[in-house]
MDAnalysis code that builds the backbone (N, CA, C; Angstrom):
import MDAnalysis as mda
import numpy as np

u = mda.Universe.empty(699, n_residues=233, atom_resindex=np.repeat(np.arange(233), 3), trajectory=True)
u.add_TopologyAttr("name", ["N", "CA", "C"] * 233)
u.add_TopologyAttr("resid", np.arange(1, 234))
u.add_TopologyAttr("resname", ["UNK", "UNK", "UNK", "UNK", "UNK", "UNK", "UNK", "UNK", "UNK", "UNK", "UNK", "UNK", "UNK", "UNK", "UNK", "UNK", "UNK", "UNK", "UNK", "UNK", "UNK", "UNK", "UNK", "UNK", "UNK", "UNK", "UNK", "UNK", "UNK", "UNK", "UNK", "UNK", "UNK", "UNK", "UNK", "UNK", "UNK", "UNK", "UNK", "UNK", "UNK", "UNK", "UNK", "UNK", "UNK", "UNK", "UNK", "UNK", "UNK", "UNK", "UNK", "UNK", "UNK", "UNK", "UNK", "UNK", "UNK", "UNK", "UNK", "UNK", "UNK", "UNK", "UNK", "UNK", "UNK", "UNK", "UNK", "UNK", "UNK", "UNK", "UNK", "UNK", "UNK", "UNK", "UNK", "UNK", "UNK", "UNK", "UNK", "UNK", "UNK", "UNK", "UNK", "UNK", "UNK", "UNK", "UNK", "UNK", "UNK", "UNK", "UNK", "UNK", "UNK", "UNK", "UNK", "UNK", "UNK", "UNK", "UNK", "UNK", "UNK", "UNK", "UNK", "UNK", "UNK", "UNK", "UNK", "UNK", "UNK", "UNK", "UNK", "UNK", "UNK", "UNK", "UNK", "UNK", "UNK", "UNK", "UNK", "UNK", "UNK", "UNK", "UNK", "UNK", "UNK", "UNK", "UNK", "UNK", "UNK", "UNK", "UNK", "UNK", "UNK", "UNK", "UNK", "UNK", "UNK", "UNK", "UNK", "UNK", "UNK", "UNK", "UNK", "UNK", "UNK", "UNK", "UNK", "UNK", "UNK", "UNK", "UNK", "UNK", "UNK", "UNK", "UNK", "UNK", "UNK", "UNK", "UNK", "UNK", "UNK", "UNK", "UNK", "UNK", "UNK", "UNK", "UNK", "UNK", "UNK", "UNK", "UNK", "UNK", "UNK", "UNK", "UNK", "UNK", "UNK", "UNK", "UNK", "UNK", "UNK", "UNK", "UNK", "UNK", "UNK", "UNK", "UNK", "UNK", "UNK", "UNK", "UNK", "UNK", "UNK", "UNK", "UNK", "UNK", "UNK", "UNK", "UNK", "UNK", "UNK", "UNK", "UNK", "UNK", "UNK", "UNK", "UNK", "UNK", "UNK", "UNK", "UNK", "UNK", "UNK", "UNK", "UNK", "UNK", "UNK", "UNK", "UNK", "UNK", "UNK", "UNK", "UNK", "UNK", "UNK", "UNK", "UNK", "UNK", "UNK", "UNK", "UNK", "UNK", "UNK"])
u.atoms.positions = np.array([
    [24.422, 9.093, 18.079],
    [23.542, 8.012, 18.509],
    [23.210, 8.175, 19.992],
    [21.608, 7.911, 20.090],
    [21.472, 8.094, 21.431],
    [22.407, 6.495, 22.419],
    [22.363, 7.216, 23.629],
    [22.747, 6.139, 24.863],
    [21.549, 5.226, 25.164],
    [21.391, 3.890, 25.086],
    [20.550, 3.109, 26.067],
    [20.366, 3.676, 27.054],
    [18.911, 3.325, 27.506],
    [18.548, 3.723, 29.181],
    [19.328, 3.160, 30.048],
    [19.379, 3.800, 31.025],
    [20.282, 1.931, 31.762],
    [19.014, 1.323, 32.355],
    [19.338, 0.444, 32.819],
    [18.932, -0.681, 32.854],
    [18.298, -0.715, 34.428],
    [16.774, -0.989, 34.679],
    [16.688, -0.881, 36.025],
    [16.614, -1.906, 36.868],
    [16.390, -2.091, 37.940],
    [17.012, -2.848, 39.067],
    [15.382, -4.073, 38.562],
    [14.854, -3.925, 38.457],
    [13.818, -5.112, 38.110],
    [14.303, -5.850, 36.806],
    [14.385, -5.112, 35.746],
    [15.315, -5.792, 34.615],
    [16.483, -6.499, 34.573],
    [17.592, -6.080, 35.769],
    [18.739, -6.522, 36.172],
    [18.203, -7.885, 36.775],
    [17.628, -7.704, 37.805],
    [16.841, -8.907, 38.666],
    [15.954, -9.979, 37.510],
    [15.188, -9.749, 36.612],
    [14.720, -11.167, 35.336],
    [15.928, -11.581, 34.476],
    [16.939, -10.533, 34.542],
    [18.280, -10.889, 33.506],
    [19.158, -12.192, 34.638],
    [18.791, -12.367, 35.505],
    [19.632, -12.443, 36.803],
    [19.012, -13.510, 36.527],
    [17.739, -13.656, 36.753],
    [16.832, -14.993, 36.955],
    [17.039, -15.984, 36.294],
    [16.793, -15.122, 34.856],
    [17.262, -16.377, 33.784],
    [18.298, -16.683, 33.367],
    [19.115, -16.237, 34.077],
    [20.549, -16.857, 33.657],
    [20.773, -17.820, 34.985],
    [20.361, -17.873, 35.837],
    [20.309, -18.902, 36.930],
    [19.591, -19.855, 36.373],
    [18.197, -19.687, 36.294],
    [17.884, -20.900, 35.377],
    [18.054, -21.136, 34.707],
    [18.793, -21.168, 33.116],
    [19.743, -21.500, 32.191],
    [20.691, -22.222, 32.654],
    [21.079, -21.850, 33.776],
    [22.435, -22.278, 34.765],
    [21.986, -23.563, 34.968],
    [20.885, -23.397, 35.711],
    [20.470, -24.694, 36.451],
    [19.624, -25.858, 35.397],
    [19.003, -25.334, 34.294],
    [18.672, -26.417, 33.923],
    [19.848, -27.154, 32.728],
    [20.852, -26.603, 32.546],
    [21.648, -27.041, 31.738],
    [22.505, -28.537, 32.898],
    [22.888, -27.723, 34.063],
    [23.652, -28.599, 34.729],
    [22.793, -29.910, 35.260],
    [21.198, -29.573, 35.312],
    [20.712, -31.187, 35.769],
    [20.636, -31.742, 34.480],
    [20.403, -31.342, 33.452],
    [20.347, -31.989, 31.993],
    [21.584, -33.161, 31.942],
    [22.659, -32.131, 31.949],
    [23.806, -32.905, 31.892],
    [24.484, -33.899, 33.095],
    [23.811, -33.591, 34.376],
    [23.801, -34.299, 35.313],
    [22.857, -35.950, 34.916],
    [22.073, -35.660, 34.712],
    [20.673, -37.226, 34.493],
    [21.381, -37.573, 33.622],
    [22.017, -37.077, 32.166],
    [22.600, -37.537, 31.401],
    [23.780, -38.170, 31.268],
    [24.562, -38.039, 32.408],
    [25.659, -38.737, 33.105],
    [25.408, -39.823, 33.705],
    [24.407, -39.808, 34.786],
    [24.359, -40.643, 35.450],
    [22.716, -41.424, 35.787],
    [21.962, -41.206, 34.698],
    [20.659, -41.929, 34.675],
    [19.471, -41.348, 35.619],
    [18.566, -41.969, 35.570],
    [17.668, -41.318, 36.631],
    [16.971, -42.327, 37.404],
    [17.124, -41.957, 38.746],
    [16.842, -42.839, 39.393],
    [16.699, -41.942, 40.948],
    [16.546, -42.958, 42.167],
    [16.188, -41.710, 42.651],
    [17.397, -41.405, 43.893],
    [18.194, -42.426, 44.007],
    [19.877, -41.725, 44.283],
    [19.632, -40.794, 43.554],
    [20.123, -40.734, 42.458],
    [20.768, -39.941, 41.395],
    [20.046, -38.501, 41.572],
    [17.926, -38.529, 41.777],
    [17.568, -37.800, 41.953],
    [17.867, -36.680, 43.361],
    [18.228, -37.802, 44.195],
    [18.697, -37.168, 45.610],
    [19.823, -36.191, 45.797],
    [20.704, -36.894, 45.125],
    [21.998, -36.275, 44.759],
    [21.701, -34.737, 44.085],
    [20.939, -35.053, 43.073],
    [20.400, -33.722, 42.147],
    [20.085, -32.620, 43.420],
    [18.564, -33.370, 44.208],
    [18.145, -32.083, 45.238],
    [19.307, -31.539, 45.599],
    [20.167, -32.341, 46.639],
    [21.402, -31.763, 47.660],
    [21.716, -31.111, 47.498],
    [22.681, -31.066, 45.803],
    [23.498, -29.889, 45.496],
    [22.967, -28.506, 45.071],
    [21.317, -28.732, 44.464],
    [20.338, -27.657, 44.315],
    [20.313, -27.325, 46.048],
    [19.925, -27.615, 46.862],
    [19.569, -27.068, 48.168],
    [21.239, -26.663, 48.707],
    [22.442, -26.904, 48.652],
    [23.727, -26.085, 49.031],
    [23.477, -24.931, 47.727],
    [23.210, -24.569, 46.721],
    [22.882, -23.394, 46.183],
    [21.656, -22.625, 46.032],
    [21.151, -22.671, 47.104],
    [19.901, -21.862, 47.822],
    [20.954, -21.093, 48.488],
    [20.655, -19.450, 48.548],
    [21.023, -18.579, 49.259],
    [20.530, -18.146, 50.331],
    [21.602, -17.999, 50.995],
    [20.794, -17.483, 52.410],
    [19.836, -16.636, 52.442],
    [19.269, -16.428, 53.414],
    [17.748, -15.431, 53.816],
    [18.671, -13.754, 53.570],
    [18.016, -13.381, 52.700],
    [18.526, -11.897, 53.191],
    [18.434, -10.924, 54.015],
    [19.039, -10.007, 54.574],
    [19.389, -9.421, 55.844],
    [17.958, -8.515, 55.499],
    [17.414, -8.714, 56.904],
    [16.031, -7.648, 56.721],
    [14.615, -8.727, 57.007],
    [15.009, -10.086, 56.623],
    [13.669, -10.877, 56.778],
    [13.238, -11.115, 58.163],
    [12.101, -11.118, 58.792],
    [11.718, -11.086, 59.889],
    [11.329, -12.818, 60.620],
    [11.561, -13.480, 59.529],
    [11.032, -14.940, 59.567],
    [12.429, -15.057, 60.839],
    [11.496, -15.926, 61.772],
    [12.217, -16.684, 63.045],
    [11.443, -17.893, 63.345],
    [12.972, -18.410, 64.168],
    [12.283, -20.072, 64.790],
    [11.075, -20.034, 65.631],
    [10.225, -21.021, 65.297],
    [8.982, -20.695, 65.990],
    [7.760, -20.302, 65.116],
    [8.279, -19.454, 64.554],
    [6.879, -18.678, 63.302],
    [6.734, -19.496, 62.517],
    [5.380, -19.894, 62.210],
    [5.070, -21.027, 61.481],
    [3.675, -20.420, 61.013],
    [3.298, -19.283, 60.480],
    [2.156, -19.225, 59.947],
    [1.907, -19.587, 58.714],
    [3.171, -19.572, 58.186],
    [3.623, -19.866, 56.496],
    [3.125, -21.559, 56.333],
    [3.534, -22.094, 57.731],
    [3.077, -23.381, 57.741],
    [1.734, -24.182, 57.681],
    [0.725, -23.386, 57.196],
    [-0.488, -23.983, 57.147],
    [-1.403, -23.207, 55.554],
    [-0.365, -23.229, 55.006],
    [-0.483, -22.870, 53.852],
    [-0.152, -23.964, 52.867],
    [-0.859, -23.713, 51.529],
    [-0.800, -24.994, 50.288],
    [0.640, -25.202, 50.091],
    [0.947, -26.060, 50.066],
    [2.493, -26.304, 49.139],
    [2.808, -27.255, 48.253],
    [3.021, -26.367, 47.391],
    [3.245, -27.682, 45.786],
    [4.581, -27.492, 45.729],
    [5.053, -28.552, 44.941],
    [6.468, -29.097, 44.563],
    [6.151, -29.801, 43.531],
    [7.829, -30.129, 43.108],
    [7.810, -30.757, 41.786],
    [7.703, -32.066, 42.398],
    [7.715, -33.522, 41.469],
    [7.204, -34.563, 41.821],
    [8.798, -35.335, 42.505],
    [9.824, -34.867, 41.774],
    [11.264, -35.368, 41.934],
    [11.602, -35.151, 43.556],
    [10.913, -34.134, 44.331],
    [11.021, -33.663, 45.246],
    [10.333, -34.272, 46.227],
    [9.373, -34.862, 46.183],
    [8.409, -35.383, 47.105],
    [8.919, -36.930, 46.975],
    [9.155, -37.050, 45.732],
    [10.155, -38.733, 46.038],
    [11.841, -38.599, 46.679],
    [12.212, -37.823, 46.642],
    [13.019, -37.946, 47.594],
    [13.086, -37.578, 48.852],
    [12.342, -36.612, 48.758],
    [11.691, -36.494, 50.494],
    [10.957, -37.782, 51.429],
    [10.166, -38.280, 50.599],
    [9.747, -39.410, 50.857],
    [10.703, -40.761, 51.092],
    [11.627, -40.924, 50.301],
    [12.829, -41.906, 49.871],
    [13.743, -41.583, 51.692],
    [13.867, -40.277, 51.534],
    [14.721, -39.774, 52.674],
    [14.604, -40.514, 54.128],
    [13.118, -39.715, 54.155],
    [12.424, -39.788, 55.615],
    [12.275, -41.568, 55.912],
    [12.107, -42.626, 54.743],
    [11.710, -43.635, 55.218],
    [12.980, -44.453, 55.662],
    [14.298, -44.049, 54.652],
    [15.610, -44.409, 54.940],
    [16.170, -44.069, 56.082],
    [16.022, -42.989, 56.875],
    [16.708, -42.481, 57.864],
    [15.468, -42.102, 58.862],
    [14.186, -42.051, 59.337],
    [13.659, -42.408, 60.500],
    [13.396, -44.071, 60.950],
    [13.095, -44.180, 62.018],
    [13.015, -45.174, 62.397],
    [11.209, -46.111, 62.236],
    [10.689, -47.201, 62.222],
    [9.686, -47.631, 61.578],
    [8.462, -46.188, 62.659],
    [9.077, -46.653, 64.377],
    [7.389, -45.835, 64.916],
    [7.779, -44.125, 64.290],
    [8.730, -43.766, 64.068],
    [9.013, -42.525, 63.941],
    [7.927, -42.187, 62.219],
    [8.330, -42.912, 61.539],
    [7.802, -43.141, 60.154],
    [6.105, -43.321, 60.499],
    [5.714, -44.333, 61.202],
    [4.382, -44.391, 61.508],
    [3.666, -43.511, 61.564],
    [4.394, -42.510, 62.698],
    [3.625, -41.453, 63.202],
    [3.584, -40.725, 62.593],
    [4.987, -39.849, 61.373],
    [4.623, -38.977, 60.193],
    [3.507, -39.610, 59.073],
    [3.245, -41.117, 58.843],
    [2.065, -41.620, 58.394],
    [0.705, -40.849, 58.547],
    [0.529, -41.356, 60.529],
    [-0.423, -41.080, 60.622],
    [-1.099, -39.275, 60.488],
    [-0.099, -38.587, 60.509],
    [-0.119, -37.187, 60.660],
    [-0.354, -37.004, 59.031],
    [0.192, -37.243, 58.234],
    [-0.307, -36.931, 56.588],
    [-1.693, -37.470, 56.606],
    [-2.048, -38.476, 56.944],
    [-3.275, -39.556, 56.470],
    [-4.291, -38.007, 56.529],
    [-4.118, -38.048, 58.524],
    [-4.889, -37.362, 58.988],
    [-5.554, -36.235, 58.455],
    [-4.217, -35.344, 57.695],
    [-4.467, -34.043, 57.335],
    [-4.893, -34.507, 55.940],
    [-4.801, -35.448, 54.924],
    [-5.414, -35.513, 53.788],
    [-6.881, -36.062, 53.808],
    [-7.508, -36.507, 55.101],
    [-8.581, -36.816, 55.153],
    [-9.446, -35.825, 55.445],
    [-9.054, -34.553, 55.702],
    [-9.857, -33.197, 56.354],
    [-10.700, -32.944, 54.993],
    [-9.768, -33.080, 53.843],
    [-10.737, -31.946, 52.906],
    [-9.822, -32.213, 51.617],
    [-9.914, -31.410, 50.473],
    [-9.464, -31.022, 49.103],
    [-8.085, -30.500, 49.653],
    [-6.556, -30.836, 49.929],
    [-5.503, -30.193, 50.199],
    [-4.825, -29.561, 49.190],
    [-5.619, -30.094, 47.852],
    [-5.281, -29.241, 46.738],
    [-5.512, -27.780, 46.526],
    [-6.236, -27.573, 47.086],
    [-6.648, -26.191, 47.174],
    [-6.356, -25.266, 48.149],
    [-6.361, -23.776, 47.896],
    [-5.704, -22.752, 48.520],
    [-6.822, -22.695, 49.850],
    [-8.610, -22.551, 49.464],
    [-9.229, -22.531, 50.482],
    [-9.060, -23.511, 51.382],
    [-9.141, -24.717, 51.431],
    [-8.930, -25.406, 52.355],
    [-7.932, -24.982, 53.482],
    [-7.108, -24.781, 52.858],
    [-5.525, -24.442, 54.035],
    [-6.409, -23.107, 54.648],
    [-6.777, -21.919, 53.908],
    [-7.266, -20.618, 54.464],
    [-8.248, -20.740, 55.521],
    [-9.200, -21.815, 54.892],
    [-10.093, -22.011, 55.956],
    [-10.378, -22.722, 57.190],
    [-9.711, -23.769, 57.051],
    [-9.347, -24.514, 58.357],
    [-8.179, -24.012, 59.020],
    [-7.323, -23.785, 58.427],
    [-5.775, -23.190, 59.168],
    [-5.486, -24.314, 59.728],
    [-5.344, -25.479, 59.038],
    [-4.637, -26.917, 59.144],
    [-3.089, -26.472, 58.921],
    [-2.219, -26.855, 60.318],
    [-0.980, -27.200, 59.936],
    [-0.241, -27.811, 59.201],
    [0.737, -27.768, 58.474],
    [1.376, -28.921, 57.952],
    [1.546, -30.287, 58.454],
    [1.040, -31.299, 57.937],
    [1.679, -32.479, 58.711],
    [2.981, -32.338, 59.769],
    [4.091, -32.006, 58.882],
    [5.243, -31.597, 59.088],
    [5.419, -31.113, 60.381],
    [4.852, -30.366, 60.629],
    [5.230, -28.958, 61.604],
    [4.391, -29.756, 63.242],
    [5.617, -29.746, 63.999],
    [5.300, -30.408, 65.454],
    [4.846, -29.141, 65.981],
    [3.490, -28.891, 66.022],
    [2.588, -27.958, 67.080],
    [2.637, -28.132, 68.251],
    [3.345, -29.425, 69.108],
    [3.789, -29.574, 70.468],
    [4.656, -29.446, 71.160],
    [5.759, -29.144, 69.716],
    [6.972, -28.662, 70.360],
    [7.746, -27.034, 69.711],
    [7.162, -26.657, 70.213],
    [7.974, -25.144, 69.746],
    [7.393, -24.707, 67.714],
    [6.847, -25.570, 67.880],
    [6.409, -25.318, 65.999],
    [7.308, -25.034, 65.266],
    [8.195, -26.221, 65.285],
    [9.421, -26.162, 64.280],
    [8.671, -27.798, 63.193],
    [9.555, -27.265, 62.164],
    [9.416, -28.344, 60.911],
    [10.184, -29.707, 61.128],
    [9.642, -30.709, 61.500],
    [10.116, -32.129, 61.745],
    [11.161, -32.826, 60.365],
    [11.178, -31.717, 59.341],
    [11.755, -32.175, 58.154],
    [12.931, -30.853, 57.717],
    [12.935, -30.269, 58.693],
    [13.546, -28.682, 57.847],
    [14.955, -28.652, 57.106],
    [15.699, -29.554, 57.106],
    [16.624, -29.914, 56.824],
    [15.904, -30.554, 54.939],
    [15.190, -31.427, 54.735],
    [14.765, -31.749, 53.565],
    [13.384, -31.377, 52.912],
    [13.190, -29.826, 53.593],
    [11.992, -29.113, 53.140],
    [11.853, -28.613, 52.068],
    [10.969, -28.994, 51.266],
    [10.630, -28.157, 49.603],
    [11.342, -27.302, 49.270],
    [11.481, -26.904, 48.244],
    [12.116, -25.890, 47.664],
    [11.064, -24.929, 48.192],
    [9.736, -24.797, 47.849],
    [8.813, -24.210, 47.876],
    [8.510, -22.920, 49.750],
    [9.118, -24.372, 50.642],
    [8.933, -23.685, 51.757],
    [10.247, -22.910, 52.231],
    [11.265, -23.488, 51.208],
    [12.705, -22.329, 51.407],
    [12.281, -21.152, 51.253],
    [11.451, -21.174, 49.868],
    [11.393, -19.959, 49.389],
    [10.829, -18.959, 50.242],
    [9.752, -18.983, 50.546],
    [8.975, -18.873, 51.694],
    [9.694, -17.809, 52.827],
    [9.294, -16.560, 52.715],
    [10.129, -15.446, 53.513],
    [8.997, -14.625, 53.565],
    [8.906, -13.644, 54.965],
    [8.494, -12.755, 55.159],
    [9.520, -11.077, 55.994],
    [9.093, -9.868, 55.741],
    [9.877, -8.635, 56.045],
    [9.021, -8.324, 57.028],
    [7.637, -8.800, 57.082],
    [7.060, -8.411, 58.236],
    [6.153, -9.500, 58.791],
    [6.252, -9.760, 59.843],
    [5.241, -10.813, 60.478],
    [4.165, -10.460, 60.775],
    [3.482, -9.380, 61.213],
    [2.199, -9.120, 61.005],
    [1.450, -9.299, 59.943],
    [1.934, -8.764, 59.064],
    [1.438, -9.665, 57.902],
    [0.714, -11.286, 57.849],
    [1.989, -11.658, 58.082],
    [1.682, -12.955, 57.709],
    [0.448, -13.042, 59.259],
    [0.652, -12.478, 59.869],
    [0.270, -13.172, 61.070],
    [-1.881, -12.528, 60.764],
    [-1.965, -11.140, 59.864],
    [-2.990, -10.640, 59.807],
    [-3.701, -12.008, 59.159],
    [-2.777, -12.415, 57.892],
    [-3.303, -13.000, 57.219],
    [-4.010, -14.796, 57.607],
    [-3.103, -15.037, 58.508],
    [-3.839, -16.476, 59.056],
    [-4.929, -16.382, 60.031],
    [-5.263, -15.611, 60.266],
    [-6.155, -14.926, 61.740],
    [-7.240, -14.465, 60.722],
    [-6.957, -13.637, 59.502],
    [-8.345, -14.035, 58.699],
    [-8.633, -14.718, 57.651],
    [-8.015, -15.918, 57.449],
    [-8.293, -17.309, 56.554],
    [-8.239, -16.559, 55.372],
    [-7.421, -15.651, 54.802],
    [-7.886, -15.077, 53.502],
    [-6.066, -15.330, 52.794],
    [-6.305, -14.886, 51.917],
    [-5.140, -14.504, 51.024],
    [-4.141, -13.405, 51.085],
    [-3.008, -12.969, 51.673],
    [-2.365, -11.643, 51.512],
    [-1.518, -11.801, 51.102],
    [-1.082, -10.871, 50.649],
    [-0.028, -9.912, 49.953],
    [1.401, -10.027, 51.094],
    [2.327, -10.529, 51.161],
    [3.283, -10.872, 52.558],
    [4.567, -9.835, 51.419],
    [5.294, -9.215, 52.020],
    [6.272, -8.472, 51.694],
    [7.459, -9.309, 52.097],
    [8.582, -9.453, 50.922],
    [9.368, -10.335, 50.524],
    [10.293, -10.047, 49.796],
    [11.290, -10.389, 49.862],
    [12.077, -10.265, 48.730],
    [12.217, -11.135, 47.331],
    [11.767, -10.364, 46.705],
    [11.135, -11.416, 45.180],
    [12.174, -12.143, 44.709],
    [13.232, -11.705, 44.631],
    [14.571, -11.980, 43.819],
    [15.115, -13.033, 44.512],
    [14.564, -13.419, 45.626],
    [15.660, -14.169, 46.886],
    [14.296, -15.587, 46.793],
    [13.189, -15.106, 46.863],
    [11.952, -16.007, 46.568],
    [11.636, -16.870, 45.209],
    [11.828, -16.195, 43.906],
    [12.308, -16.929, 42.682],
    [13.220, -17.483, 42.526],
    [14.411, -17.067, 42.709],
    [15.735, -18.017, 42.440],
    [15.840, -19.355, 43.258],
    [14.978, -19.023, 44.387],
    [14.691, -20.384, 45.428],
    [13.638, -21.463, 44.627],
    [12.586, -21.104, 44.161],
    [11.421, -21.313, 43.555],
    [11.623, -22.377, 42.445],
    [12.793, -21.043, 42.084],
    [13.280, -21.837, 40.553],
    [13.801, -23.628, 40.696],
    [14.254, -23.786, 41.540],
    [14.517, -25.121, 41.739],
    [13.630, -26.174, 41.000],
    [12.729, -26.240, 41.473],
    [11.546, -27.168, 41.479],
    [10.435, -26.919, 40.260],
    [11.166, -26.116, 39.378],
    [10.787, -25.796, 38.157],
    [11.995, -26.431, 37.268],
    [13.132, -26.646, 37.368],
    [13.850, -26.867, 36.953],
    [13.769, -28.840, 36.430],
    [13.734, -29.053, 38.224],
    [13.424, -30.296, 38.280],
    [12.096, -30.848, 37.457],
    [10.536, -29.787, 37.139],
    [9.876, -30.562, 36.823],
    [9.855, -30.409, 34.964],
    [10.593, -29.164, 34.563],
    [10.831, -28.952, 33.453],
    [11.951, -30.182, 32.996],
    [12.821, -30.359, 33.709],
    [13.892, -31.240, 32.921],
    [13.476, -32.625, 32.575],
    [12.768, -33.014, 33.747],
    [12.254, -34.147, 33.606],
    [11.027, -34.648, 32.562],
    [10.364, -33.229, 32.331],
    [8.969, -33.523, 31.162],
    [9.873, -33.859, 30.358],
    [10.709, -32.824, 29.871],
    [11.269, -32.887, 28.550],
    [12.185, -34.196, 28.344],
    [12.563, -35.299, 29.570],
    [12.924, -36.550, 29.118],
    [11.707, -37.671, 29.478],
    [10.849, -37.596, 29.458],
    [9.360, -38.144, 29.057],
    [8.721, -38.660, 29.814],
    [9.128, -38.237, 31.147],
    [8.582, -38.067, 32.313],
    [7.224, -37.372, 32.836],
    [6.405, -37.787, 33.362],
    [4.819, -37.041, 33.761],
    [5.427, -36.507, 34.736],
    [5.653, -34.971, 34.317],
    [6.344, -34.086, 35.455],
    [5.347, -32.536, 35.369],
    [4.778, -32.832, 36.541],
    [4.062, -31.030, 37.007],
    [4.031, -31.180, 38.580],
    [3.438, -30.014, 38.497],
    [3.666, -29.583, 39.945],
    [2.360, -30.498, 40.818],
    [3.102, -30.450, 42.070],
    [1.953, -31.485, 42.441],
    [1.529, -31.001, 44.187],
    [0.195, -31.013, 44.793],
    [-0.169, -30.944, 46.229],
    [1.573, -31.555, 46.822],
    [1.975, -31.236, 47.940],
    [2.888, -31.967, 48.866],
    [2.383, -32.744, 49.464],
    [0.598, -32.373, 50.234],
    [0.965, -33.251, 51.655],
    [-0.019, -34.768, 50.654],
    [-1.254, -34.157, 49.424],
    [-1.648, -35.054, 48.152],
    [-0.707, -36.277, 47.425],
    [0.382, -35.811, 47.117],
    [1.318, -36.722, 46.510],
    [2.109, -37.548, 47.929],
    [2.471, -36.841, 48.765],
    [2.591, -37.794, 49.876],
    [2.001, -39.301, 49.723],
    [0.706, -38.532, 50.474],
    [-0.370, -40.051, 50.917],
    [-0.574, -41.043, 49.568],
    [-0.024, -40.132, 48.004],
    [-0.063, -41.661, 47.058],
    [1.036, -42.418, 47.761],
    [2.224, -41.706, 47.914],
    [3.122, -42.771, 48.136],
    [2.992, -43.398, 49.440],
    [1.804, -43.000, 50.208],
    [2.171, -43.639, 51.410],
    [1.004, -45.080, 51.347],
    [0.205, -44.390, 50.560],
    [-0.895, -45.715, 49.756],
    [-0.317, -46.623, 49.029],
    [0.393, -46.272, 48.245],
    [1.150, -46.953, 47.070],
    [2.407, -47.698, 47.144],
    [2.949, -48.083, 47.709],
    [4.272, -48.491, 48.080],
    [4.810, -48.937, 46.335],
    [4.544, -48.686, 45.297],
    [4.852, -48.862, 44.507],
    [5.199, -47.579, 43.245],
    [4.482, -46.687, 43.961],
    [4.042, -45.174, 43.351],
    [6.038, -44.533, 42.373],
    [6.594, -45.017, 43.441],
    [8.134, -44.743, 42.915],
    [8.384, -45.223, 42.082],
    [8.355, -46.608, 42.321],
    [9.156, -47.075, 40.480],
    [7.786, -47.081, 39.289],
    [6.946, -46.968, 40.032],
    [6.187, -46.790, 38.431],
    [5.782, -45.263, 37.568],
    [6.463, -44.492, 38.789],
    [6.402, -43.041, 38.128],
    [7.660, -43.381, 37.113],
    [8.989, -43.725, 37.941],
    [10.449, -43.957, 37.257],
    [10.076, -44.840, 35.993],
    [9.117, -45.523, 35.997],
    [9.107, -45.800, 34.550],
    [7.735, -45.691, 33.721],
    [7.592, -44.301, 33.731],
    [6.601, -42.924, 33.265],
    [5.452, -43.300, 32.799],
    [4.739, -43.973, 34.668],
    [3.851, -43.826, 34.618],
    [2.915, -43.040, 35.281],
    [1.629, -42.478, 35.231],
    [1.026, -41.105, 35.552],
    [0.670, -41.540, 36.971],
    [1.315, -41.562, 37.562],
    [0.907, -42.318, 39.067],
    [0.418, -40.598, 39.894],
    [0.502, -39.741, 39.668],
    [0.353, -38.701, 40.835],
    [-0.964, -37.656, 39.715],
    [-1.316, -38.231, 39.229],
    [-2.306, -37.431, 38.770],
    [-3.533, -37.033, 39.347],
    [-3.584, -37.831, 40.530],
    [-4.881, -37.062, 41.103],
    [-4.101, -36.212, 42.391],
    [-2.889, -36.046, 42.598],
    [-1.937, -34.771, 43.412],
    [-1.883, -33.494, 42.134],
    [-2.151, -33.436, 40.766],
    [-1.971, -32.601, 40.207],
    [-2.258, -31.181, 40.581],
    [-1.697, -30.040, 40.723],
    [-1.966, -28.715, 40.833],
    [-2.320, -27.707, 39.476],
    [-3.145, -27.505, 39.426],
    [-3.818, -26.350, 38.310],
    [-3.299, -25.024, 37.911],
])
């Protein structure tokens, strides 16, 4: 009998993947199922997903300061933006809160934030990201899964690519970028499947519902389609 091929390092890496996500969606399953859903409960969920995010791997060129990544689209799952939201209003202070207000309003009034051109073509910052002070993330501590993921091996790159409003190709480590990714797939998969209106949604879009809506939370929590015009395609 012949020998199997072995097995190559990309195959090892999707065998890898999905057994992390298997991993992970079994344990929030049985997590919500313990302890209900709500958006403690949801908070709790992020935390321990964000202490099993792995570090940056040795070789990435991303440093404090570089923020080109930062004026790019970012979707998340919906579980994510309510506790980000839940977070920031619990633990800043009212003018501190104001002013991240006025900075979302601002940037959702420019244009379509749903879309990839918009970000390419204006090269609108993130709300997030203080352009006055060193261009660090005012949230980096409770930042998306999406912008964890978020790595570059070379900064020119990234840097070609915001300088011409277009789309590139950024060199990365894929394996270190999915398993991060996977998070917020996890979260919006677990939640459809308990009958929840769960997809991926605009960040800075689903924001401004909740910052319109002061109600947007509990009536998603009791599954209603409140973020459907944040939907991502």
């Amino acid at each position: 009998m012949e020998n199997d091929p072995p097995e190559s390092s990309e195959d090892r890496s999707k065998h890898l993947l999905a057994a992390y996500m298997a991993q992970g969606l079994d344990k929030l399953t049985a997590f919500l199922d313990g302890n209900g859903i709500s958006l403690p409960v949801l908070g709790v969920a992020m935390e321990q997903f964000t202490k099993s995010v792995f570090d940056l791997p040795e070789g990435t060129a991303c440093k404090q300061g570089c923020a080109y990544c930062c004026h790019l689209k970012v979707g998340v799952s919906i579980p994510e933006v309510l506790v980000i939201y839940n977070e920031l209003a619990a633990q800043t202070t009212p003018e501190g809160f104001e002013f991240l207000k006025e900075r979302v309003l601002e940037v959702a009034a420019k244009g379509n934030t749903l879309t990839e051109d918009f970000w390419l073509s204006t090269r609108t910052p993130c709300p997030f990201l203080d352009i006055d002070k060193n261009q660090l993330c005012m949230i980096y501590t409770l930042r998306p899964f999406s912008c964890r993921a978020y790595h570059s091996t070379e900064i020119a790159a990234c840097q070609k690519g915001f300088e011409q409003g277009r789309e590139t190709l950024i060199p990365c480590f894929p394996l270190y970028r999915a398993t991060t990714d996977m998070y917020a797939s996890i979260f919006t998969k677990v939640l459809a499947e308990k009958g929840f209106f769960s997809y991926q949604v605009g960040f800075v879009k689903a924001f401004e519902i909740l910052l319109k809506n002061k109600n947007a939370s509990g009536q998603w929590l009791n599954r209603e389609d409140v973020f459907a015009a944040a939907k991502l395609g």
